[in-house]
C-alpha positions as a Markdown table, in Angstrom:
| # | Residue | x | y | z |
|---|---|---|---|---|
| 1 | Unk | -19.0 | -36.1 | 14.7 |
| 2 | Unk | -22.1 | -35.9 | 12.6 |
| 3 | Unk | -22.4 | -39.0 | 11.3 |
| 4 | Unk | -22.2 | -39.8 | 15.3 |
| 5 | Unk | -25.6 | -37.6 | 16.0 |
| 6 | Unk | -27.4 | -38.8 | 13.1 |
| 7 | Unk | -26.5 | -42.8 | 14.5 |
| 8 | Unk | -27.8 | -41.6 | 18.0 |
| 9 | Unk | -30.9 | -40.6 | 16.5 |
| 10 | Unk | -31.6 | -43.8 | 14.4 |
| 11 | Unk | -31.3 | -45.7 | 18.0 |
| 12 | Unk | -34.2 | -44.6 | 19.3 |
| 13 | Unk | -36.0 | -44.8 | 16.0 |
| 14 | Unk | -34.8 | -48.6 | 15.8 |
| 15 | Unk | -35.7 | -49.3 | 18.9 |
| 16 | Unk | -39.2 | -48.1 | 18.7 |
| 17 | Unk | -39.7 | -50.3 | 15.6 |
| 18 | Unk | -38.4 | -53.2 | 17.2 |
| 19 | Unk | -41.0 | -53.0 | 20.0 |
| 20 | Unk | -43.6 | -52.0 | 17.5 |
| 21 | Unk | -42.7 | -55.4 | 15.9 |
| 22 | Unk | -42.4 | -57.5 | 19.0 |
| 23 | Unk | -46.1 | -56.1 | 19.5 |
| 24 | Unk | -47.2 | -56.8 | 16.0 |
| 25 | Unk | -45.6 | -60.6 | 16.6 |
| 26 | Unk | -47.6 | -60.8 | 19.9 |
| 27 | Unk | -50.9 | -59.5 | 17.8 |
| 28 | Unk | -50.8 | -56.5 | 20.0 |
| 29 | Unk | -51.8 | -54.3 | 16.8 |
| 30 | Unk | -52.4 | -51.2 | 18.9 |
| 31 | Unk | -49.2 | -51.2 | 20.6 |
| 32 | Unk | -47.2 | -51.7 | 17.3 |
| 33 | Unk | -49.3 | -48.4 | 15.8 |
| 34 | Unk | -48.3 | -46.1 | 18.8 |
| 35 | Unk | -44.7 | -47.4 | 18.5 |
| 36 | Unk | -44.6 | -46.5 | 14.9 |
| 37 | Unk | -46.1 | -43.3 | 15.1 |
| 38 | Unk | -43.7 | -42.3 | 18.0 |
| 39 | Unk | -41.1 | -43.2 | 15.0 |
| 40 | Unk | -42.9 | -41.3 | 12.5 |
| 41 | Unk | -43.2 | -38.3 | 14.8 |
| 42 | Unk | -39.7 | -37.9 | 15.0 |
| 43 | Unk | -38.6 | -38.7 | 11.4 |
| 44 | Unk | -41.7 | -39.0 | 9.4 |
| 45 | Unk | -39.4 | -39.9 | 6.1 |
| 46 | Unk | -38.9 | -43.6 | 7.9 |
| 47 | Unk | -40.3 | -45.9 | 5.4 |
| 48 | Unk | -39.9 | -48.9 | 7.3 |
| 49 | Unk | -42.1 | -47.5 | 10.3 |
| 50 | Unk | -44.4 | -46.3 | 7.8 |
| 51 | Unk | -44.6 | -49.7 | 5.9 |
| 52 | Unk | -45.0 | -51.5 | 9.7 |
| 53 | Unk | -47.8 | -48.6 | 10.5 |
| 54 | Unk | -49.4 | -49.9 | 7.5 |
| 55 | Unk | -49.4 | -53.4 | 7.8 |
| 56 | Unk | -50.4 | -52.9 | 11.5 |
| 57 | Unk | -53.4 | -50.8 | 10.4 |
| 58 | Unk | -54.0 | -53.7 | 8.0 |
| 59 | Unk | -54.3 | -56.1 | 10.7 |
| 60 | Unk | -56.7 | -54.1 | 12.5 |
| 61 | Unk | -59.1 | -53.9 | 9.1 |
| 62 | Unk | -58.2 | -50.1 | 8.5 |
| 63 | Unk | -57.7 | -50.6 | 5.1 |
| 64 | Unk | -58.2 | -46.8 | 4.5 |
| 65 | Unk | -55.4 | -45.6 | 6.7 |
| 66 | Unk | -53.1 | -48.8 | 5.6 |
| 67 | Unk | -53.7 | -47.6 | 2.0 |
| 68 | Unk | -52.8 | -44.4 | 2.7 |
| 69 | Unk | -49.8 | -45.2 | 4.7 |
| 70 | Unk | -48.7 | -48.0 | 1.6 |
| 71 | Unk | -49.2 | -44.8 | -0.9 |
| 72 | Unk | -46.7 | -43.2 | 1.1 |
| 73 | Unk | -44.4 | -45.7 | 1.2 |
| 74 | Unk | -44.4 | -45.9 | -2.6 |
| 75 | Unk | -44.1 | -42.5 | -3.5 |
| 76 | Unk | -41.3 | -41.7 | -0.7 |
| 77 | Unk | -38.8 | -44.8 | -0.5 |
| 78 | Unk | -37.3 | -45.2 | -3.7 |
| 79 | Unk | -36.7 | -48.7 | -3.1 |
| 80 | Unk | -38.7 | -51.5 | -5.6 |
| 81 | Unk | -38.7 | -53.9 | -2.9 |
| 82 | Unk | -40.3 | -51.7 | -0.3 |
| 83 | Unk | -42.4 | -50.5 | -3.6 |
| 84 | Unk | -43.6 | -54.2 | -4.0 |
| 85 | Unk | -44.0 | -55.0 | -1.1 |
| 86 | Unk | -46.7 | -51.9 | -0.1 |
| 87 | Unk | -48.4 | -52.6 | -3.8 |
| 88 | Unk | -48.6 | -56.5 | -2.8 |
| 89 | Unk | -50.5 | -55.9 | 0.8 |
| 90 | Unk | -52.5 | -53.2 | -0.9 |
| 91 | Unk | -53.9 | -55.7 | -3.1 |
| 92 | Unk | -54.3 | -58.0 | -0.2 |
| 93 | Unk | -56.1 | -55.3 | 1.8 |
| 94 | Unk | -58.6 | -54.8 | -2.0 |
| 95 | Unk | -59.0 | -58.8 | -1.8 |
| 96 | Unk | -60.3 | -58.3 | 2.1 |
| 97 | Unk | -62.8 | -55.5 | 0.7 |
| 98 | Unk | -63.5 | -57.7 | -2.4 |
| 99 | Unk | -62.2 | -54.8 | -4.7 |
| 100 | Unk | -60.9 | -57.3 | -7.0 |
| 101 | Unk | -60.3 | -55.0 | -9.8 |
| 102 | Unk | -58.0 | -52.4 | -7.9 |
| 103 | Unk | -56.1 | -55.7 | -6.3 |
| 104 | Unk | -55.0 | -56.8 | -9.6 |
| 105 | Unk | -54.1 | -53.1 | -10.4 |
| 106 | Unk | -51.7 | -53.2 | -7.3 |
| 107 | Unk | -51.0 | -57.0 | -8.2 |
| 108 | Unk | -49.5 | -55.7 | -11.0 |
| 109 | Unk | -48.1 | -52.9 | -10.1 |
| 110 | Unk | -46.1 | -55.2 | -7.2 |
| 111 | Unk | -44.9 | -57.1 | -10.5 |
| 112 | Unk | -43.4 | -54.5 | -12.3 |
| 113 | Unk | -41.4 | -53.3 | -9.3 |
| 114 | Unk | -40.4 | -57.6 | -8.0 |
| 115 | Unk | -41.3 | -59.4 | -11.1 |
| 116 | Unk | -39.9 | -62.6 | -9.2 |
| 117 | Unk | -42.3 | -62.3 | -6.9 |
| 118 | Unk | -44.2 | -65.6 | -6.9 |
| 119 | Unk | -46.7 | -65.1 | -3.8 |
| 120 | Unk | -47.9 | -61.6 | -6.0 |
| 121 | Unk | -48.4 | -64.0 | -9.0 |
| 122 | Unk | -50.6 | -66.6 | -7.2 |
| 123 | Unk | -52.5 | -64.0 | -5.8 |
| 124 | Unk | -52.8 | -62.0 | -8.9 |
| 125 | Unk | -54.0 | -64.7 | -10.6 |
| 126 | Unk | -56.5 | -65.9 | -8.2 |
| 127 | Unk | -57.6 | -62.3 | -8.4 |
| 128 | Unk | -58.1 | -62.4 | -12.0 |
| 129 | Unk | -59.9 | -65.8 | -11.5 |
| 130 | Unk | -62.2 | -64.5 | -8.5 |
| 131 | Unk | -63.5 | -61.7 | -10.6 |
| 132 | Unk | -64.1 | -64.2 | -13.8 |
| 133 | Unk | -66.1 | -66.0 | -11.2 |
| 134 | Unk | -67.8 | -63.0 | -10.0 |
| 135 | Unk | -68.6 | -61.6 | -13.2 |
| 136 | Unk | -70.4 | -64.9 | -14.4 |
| 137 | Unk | -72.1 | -64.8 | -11.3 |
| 138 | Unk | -73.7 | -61.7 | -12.3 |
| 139 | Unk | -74.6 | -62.2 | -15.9 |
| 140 | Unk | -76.9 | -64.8 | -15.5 |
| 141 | Unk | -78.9 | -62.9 | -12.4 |
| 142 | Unk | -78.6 | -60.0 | -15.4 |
| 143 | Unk | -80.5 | -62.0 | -17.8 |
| 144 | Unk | -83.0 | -63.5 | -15.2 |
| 145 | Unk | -83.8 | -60.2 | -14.5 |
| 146 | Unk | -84.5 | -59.3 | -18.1 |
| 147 | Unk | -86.5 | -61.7 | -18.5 |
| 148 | Unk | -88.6 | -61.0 | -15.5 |
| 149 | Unk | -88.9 | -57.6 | -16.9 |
| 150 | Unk | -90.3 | -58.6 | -20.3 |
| 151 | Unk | -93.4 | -60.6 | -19.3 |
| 152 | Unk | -94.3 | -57.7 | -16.9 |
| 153 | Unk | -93.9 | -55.0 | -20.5 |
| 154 | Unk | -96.2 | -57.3 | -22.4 |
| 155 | Unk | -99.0 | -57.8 | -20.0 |
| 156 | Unk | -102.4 | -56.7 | -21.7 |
| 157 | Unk | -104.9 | -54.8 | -19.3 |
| 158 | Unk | -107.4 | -56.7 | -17.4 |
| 159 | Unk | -110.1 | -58.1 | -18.6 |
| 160 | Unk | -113.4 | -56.2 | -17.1 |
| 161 | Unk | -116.8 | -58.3 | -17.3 |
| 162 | Unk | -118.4 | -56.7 | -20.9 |
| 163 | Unk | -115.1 | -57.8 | -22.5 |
| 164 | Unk | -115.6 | -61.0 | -21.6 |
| 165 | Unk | -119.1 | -60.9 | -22.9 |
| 166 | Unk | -117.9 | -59.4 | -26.2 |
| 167 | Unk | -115.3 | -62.3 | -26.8 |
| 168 | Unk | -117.3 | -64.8 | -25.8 |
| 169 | Unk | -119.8 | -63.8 | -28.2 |
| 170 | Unk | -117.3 | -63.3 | -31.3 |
| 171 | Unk | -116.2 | -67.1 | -30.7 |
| 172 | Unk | -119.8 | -68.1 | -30.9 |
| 173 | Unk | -120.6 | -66.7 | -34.1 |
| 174 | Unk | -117.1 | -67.8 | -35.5 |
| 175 | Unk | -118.0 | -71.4 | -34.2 |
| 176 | Unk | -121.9 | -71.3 | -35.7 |
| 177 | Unk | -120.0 | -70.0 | -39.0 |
| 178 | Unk | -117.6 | -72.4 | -38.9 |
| 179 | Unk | -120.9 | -75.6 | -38.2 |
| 180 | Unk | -122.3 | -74.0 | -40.9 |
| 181 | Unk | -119.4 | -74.2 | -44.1 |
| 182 | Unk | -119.4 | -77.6 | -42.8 |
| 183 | Unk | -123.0 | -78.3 | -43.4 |
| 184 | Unk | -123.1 | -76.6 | -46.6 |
| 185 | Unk | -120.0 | -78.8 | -47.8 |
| 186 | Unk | -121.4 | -81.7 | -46.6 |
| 187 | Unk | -125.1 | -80.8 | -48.9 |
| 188 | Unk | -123.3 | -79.8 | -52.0 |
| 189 | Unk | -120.7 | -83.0 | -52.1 |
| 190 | Unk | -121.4 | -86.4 | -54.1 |
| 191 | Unk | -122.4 | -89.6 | -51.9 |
| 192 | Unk | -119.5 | -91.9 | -52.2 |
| 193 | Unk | -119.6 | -94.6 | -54.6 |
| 194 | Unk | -120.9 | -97.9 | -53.3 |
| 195 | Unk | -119.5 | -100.7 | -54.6 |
C-alpha cells in the first residue's frame, strides 16, 4: 500500500518532466523551467528535474542559476553519471563565459566520475589548448607594453632655449680644439720623403 502512494506521486512528477522535456526539444526553454520547478516544488530531492532545470537555464545563458542547479545535482544524487554529466555542462557553460580555467576544473572533475567519457576529453583538451592560445596571446601584448613603458622612464627633460645655447657652444670649442691638435700635428711632423 505504500509503495502504491509513493508510485502515485512519481506520476505526476514524471509527467511534468516529460513535458518539461517535450518543451526543451521544441526550444521552449521557459516552459521546460516552470515544468521542472513545478517538479522540484513538490519533491525538491528529484535530480533529474534538477539536472533538466539546469540544462534549461543553460540554454537560456543563465549560467549562474544552471551552475547552481549542476552544484546541486552533484552534491545530492549520489550517482557518477548524473555527477559527470552536471561537471561536463558546467564546463560547457565556463567555455560559453570563456572561464577556461574553471572548465578544465569541471573537465576534470567529469573524468574522474565517467573516465570513458570521450566528448569530456575532446573538450577538456580543447580547453587546455584554448587557454595555451590565450595565454600566448597575452604575453607578447605583456612585453609590448613593457617596452612602451621603458622609452617613456628614460625620457630626459626638455630641452629649454639656454641649453641649447650651452651645448651648442661646448661642441664648438671641442671642434676648434679638435682643428687645432690637428694643425699642431701636422707643424711638428717630418715632410715625407721624395724620392
Amino acid at each position: 500500500m505504500m509503495f502504491a502512494g509513493l508510485l502515485i506521486q512519481a506520476q505526476p512528477a514524471n509527467k511534468n518532466i516529460e513535458k518539461g522535456n517535450d518543451a526543451y526539444r521544441k526550444g521552449d526553454y521557459s516552459n521546460a523551467i516552470e515544468m521542472y520547478k513545478e517538479v522540484l516544488r513538490k519533491d525538491p530531492a528529484n535530480t533529474i528535474a534538477r539536472f533538466n532545470l539546469a540544462n534549461a537555464l543553460q540554454k537560456r545563458n543563465e549560467m549562474d542559476d544552471a551552475n547552481k542547479n549542476y552544484d546541486l545535482v552533484i552534491k545530492e544524487s549520489g550517482n557518477n553519471v548524473l555527477a559527470a554529466e552536471s561537471n561536463y555542462n558546467k564546463g560547457l557553460a565556463f567555455v560559453k563565459e570563456k572561464n577556461l580555467e574553471e572548465a578544465i576544473a569541471a573537465f576534470k572533475q567529469s573524468l574522474r566520475e565517467n573516465s570513458s567519457d570521450d566528448d569530456t576529453r575532446e573538450n577538456l583538451q580543447k580547453a587546455l589548448n584554448d587557454l595555451k592560445k590565450q595565454q600566448q596571446q597575452n604575453q607578447p601584448n605583456r612585453q609590448q607594453q613593457n617596452q612602451q613603458q621603458k622609452p617613456k622612464q628614460q625620457k630626459q627633460p626638455p630641452l629649454n632655449k639656454d641649453m641649447m645655447q650651452q651645448k651648442f657652444n661646448e661642441l664648438r670649442n671641442q671642434e676648434k680644439q679638435l682643428q687645432q691638435k690637428l694643425l699642431s700635428k701636422n707643424n711638428t711632423a717630418q715632410p715625407d720623403k721624395d724620392w
